[in-house]
N, C-alpha and C positions, 0 to 999 in steps of 0.2 A: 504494500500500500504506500501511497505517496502520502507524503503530508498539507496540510489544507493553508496556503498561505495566506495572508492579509487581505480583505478586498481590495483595501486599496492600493497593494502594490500589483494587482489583479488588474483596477484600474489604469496605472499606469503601463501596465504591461500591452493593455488593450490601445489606451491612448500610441504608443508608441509604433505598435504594427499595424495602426493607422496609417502613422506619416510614412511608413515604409512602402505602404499600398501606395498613399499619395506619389511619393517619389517615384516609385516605380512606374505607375503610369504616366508620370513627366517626362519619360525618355519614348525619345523616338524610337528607338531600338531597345529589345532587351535580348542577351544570350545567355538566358538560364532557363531555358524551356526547354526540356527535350522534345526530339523532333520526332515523336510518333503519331498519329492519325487521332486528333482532338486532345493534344497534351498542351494544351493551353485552357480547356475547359477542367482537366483536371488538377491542375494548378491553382485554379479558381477555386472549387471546390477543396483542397485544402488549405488555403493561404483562410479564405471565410470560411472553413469549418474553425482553425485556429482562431479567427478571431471573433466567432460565434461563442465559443467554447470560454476564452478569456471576458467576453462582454458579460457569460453569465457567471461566470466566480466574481466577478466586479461589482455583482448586483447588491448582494449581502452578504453577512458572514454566513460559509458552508455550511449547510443544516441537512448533505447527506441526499439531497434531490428534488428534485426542480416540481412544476406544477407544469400541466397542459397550458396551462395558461402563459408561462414564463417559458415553454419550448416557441409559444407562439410567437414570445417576442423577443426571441433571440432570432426567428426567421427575417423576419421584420425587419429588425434590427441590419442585418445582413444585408438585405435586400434592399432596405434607406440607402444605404452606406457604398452597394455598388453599385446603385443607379447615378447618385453622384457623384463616385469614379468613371463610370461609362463618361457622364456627361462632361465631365474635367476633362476625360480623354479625348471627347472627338473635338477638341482643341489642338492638341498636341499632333502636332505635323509626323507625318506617317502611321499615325493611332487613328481607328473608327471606332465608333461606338456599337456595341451589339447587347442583342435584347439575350442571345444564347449566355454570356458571360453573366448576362444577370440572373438568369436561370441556375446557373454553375454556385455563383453565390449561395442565393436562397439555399439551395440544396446544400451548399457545404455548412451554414448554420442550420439547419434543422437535423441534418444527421448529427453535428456536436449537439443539439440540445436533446434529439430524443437520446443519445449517447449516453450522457450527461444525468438524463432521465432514468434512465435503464441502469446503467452501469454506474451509476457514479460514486454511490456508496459504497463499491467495493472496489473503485480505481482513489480516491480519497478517505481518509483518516480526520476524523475535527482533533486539532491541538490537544484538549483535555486527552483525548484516548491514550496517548502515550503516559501520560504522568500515571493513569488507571491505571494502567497496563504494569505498570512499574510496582505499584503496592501487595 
């Protein structure tokens, strides 16, 4: 088991592979994509699963799993977040905008949150449990 960090370094962890999303879609070019038949959609799907995943440890202190509710809005959340990348991107010279990479999105935060949902209690530990553990 892993242990359950701070929300708020949670927060800033999410704040931060933000601006890396940001940045990355500031270039006109990127050569860290492998080159297989829709490896750029699954790129997407995990960069936003990652920060689907950190948007919901950011939310509150870890209580061991999430609500239907709270899967809903880490999709969401995802899906905010790269419609307004798409749209910063069809800025960016040699960058389009596409409705598939927003799809890629969504789906990589909903797989982190039903994730999250399902698994989470036994891929996380709440702080207390160690000291328990210890007596």
């Amino acid at each position: 088991m892993l242990p359950i960090l701070s929300h708020q370094l949670y927060r800033l962890l999410t704040i931060t592979l933000m601006a890396l999303i940001f940045y990355l879609s500031s270039q006109s070019y990127i050569d860290i994509v492998p080159s297989f038949s829709s490896s750029d959609k699954v790129m997407h799907v995990l960069a936003y699963g990652l920060l689907g995943g950190l948007f919901a440890l950011s939310l509150k202190p870890w209580e061991g799993t999430l609500s239907w509710k709270l899967v809903g809005l880490i999709t969401l959340f995802t899906i905010a977040y790269g419609i307004s990348d798409e749209f910063h991107q069809s800025f960016v010279p040699g960058r389009d905008a596409s409705v598939l990479d927003v799809v890629a999105d969504g789906l990589g935060g909903l797989i982190a949150g039903f994730t999250l949902k399902k698994m989470g209690h036994k891929i996380f530990k709440k702080p207390h449990q160690k000291f328990q553990e210890g007596i």
